[in-house]
LOSE-411522 format. One record per residue (C-alpha): x, z, y; residue number from 1. Coordinates in steps of 0.001 Angstrom, whole numbers. Layout:
# residues N
+---------+---------+---------+-----+
:      c1 :      c3 :      c2 :   n :
+---------+---------+---------+-----+
:       X :       Z :       Y : NUM :
...
+---------+---------+---------+-----+
# end
This chain:
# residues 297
+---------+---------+---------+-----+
:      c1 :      c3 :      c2 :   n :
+---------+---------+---------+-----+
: -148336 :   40757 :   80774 :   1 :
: -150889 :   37703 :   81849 :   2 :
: -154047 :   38040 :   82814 :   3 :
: -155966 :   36448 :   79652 :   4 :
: -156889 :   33927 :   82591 :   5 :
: -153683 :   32160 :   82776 :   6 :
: -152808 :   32761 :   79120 :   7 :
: -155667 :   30019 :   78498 :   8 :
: -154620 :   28006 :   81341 :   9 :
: -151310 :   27914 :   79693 :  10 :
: -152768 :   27160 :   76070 :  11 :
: -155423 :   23907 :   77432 :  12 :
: -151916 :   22416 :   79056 :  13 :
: -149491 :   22979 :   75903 :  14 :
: -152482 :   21255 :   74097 :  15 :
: -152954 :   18324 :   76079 :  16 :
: -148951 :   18095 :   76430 :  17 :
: -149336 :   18131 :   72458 :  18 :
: -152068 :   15268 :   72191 :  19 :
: -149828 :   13162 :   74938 :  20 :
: -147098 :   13474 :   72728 :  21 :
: -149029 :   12480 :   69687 :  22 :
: -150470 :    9686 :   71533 :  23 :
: -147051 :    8647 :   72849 :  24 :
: -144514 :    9844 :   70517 :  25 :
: -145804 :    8924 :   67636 :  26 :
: -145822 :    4977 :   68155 :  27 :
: -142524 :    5059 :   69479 :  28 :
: -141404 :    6732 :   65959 :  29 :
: -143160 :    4471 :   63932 :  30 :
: -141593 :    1414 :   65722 :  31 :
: -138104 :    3110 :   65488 :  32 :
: -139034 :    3993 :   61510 :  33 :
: -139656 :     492 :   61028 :  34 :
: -137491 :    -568 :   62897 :  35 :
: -134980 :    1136 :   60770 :  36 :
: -136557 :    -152 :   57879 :  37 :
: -136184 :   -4158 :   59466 :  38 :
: -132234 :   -3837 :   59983 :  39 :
: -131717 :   -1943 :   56326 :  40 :
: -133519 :   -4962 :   54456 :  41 :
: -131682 :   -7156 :   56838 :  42 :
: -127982 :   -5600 :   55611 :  43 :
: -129581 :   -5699 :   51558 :  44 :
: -130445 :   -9485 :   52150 :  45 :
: -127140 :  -10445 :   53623 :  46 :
: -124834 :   -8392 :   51125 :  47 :
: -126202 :   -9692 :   48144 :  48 :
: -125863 :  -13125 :   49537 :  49 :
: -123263 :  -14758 :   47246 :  50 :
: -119919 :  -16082 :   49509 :  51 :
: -119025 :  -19368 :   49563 :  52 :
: -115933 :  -20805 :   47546 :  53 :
: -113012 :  -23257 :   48313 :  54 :
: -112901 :  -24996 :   51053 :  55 :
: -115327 :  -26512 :   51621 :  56 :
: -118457 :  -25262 :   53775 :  57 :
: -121732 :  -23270 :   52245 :  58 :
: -124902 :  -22885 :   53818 :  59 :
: -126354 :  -19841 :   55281 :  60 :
: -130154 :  -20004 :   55987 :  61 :
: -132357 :  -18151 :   58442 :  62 :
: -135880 :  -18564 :   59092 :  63 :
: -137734 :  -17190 :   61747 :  64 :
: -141864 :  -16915 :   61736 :  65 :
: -143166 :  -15849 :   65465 :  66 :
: -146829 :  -15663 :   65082 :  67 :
: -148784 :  -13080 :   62865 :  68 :
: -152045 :  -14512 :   64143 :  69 :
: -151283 :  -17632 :   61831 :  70 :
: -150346 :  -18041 :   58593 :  71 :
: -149162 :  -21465 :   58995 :  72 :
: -145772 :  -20001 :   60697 :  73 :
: -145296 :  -18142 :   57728 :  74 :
: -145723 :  -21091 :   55514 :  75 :
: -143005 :  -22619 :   56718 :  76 :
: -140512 :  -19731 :   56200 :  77 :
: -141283 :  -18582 :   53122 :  78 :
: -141022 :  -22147 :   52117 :  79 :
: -137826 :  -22739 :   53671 :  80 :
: -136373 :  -19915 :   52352 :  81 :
: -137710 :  -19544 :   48429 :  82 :
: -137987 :  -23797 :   48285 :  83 :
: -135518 :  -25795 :   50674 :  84 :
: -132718 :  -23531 :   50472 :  85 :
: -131792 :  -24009 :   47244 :  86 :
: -132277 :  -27932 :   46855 :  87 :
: -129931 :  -27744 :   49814 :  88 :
: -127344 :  -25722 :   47453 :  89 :
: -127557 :  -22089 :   49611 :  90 :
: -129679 :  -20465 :   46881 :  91 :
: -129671 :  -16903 :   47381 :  92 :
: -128076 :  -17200 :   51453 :  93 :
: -131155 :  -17302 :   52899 :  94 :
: -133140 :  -14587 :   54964 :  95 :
: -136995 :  -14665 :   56237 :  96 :
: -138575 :  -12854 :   59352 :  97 :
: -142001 :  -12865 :   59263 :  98 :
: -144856 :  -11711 :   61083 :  99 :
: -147207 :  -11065 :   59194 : 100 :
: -148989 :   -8170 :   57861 : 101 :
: -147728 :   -8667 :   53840 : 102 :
: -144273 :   -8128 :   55600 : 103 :
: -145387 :   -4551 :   55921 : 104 :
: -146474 :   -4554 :   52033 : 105 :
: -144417 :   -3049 :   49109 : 106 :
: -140578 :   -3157 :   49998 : 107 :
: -141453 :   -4953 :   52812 : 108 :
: -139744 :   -8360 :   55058 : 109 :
: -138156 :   -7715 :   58259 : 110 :
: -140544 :   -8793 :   61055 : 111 :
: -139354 :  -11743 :   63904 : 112 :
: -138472 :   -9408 :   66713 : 113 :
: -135503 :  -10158 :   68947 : 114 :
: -133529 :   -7111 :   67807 : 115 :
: -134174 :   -8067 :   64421 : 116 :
: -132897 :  -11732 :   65199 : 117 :
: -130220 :  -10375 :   66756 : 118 :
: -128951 :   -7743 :   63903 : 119 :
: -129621 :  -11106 :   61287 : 120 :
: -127087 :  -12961 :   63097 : 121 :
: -124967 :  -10497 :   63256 : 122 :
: -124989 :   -9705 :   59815 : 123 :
: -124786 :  -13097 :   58661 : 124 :
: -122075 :  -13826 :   60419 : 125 :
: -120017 :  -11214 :   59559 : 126 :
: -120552 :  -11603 :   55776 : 127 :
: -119878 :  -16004 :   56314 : 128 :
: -116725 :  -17632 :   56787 : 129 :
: -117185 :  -17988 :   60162 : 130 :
: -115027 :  -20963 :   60639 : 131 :
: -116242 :  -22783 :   58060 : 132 :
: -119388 :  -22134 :   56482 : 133 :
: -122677 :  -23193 :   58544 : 134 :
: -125782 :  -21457 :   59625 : 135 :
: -129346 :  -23357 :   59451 : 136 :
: -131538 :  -21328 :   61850 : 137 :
: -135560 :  -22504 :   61502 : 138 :
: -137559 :  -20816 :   64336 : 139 :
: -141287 :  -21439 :   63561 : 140 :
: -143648 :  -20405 :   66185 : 141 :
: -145787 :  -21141 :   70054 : 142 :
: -144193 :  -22171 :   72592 : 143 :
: -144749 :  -21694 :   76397 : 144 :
: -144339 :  -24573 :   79198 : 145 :
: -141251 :  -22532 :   80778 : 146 :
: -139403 :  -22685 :   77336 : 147 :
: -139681 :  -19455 :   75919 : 148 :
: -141020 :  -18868 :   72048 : 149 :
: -143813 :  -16453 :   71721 : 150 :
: -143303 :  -12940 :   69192 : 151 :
: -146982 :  -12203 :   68266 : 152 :
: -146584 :   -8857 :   66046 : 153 :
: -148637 :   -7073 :   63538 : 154 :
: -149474 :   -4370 :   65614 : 155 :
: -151046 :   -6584 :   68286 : 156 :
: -147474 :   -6163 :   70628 : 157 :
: -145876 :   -9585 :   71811 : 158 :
: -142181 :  -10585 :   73208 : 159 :
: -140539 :  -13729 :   73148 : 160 :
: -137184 :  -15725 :   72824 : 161 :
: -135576 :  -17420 :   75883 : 162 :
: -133116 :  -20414 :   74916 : 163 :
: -130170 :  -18321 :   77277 : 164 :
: -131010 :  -14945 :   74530 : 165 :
: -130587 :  -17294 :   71699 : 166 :
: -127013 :  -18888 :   72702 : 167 :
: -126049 :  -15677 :   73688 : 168 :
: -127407 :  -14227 :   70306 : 169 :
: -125483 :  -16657 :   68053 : 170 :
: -122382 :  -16625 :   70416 : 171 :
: -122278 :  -12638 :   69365 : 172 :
: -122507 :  -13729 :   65742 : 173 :
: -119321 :  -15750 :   65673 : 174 :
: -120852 :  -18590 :   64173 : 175 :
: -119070 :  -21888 :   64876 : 176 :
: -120892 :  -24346 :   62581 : 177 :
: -124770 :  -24299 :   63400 : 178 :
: -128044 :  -26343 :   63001 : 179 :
: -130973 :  -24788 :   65397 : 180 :
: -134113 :  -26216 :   64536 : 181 :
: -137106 :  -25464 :   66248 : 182 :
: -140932 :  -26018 :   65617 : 183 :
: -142456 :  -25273 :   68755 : 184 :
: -144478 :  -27097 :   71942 : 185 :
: -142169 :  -27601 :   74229 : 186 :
: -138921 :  -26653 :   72308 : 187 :
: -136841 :  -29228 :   73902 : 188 :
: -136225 :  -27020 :   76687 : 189 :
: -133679 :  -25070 :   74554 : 190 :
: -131584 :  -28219 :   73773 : 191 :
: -129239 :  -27491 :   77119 : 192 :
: -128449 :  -24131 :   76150 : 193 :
: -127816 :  -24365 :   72618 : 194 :
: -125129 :  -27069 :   72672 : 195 :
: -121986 :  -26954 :   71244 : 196 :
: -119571 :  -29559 :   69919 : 197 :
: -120059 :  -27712 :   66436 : 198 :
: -123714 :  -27802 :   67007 : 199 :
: -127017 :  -29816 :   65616 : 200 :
: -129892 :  -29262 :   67697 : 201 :
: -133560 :  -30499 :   66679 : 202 :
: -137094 :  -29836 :   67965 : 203 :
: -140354 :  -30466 :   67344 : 204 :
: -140891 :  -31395 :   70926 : 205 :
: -139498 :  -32884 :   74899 : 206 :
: -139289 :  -30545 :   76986 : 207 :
: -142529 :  -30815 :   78622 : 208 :
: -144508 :  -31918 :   75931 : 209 :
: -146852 :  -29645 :   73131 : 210 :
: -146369 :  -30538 :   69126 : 211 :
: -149102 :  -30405 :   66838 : 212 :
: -150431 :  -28880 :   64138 : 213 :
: -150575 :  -25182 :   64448 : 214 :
: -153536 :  -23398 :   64434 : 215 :
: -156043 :  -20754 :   61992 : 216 :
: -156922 :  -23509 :   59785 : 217 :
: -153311 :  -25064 :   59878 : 218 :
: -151243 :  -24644 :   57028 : 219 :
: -148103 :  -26875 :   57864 : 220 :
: -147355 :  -28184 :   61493 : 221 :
: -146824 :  -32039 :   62140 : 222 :
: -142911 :  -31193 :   62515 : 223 :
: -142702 :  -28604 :   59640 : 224 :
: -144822 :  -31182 :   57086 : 225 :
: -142294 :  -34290 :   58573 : 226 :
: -139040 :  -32369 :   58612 : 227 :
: -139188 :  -29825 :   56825 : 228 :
: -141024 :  -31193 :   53634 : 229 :
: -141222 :  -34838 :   53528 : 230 :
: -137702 :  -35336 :   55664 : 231 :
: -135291 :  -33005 :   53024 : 232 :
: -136587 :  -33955 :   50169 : 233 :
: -136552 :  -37999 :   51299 : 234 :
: -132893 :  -37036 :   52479 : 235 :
: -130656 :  -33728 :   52843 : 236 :
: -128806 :  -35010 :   55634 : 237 :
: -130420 :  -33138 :   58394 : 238 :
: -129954 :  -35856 :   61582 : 239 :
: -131327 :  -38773 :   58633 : 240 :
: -134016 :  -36579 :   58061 : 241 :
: -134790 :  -35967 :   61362 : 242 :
: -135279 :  -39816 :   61883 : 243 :
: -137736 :  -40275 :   59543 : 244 :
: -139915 :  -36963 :   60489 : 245 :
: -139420 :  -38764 :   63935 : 246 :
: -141024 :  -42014 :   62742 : 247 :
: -143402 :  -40510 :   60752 : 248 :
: -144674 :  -38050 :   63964 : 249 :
: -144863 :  -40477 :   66096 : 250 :
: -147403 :  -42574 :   64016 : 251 :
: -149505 :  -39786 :   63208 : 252 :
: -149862 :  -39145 :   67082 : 253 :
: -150679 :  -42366 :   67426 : 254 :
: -153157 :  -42689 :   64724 : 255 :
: -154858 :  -39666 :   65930 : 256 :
: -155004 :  -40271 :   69540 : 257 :
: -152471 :  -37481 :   70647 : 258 :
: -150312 :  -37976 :   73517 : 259 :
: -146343 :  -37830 :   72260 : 260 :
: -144547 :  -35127 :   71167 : 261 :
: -141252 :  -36800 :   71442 : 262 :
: -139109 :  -34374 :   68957 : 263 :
: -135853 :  -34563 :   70102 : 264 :
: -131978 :  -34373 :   68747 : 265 :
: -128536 :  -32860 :   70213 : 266 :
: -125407 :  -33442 :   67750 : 267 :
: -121955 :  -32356 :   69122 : 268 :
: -119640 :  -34281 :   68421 : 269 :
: -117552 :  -31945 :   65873 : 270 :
: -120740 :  -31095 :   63954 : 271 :
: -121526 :  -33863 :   61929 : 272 :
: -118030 :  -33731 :   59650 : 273 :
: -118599 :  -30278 :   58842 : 274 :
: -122153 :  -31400 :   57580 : 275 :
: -120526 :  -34348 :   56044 : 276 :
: -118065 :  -32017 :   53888 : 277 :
: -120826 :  -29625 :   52972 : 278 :
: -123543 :  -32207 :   51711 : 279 :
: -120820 :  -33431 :   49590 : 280 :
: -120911 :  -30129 :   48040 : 281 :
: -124279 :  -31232 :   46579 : 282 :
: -125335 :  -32474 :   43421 : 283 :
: -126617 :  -36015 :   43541 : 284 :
: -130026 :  -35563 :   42564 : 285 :
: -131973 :  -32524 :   42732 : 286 :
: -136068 :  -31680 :   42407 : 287 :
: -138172 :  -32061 :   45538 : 288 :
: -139275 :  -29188 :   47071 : 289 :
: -143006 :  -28300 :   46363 : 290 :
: -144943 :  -26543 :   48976 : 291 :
: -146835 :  -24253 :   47873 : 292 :
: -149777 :  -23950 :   50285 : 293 :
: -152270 :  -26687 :   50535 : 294 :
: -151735 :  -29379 :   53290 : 295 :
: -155134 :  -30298 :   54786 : 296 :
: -155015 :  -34019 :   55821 : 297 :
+---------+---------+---------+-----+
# end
């Protein structure tokens, strides 16, 4: 038998092995639970996503929030998904991840994590026609001078997506037919990595320039109110619309003293037909899209 001595010796160590456990173990389970929780709302999106028919192309839409610090980045998502989707005929194909705290209300949204991203892809892809049907990805969010997009999470935790993780995230996907759009300082720098001949590439900004319009008391950036809003519903072709967010950018800079964004454009050389065939798909005249969160001037 031990001495009573050690028996409490032993006891004070399983206890603080216990509350180091607690302290560590539990965290890890409740980012595994929800992460669970991300990838089976992910899988209920995309299966009730209705397929595409004939033979000509449908639209698949994904739209990525980074930031749970700002509601503006969630905007933009929410509106892309429940409002510009279906003027541009996708309807129910479209998928949000958001960070921000409502996506861990009720049944929940799957937060903007790079697993998540990843599994969304994925998922998508493998419910799409893959050689036909296209993909508009809308990444929302900060980014950094050396090209990498900032993951700012509930939970106070941060990551981030580098332009060589997102080609090789959407080469795993076995999409062909994609549009990458992203609303970001410095996004340009993801333009070299993310071209394809089946590929549209825009961004909000060069390579080594910020964009505007982010922020706490932001509820639209420059790029998301010009492209996003104004740009689709003036036009559905996405390269047209781009021009005129371009214009209209550029002369809001100017008005306001800001040095140049430059938002810039990559469009293989295969891409534009497939567009062509699925914007024929489209009615001729459909209602503008109405944001639903008021745009300060």
């Amino acid at each position: 038998m031990r001495p009573a001595s050690g028996r409490r010796v032993i006891s004070r160590w399983m206890q603080a092995a216990a509350l180091l456990c607690l302290l560590v173990c539990a965290p890890l389970q409740a980012a595994e639970s929800l992460a669970t929780r991300d990838h089976a709302l992910i899988e209920a999106a995309v299966d009730a996503m209705p397929n595409g028919t004939g033979d000509a192309p449908a639209l698949y839409v994904v739209g990525v929030a980074g930031d749970a610090g700002e509601d503006v980045f969630r905007n933009e998502a929410r509106f892309l998904t429940d409002r510009v989707a279906p003027r541009l005929g996708a309807g129910a194909r479209a998928l949000a991840l958001v960070n921000t705290t409502d996506s861990l209300k009720g049944a929940g949204t799957p937060l903007a994590t790079p697993a998540n991203l990843r599994h969304a892809l994925s998922a998508v892809g493998a419910h799409m026609d893959r050689e036909r049907d296209v993909l508009l990805l809308y990444l929302t969010m900060h980014g950094s001078p050396d090209h990498a997009l900032g993951l700012a999470l509930p939970d106070g935790s941060e990551d981030t997506i580098t332009p060589d993780a997102l080609r090789a995230a959407l080469d795993d996907s076995g999409i062909v037919h994609r549009v990458i759009v992203i609303s970001a300082c410095y996004s340009g720098g993801f333009v070299p990595a993310l071209k394809t001949p089946d590929t549209l590439v825009l961004t909000a900004a060069r390579p080594d320039r910020p964009s505007f319009g982010c922020g706490s008391e932001s509820t639209i950036t420059f790029f998301g109110h010009a492209w996003l809003l104004d740009g689709l519903n003036a036009d559905r072709d996405f390269a047209s619309a781009y021009r005129l967010a371009a214009r209209a950018i550029k002369q809001r800079e100017r008005k306001l003293g800001y040095a140049r964004s430059g938002p810039q454009i990559a469009e293989g050389a295969r891409i534009g037909q497939t567009l062509a065939r699925w914007q024929a798909t489209l009615p001729s005249s459909h209602a503008p899209a109405v944001y639903p969160y008021p745009i300060t001037p």
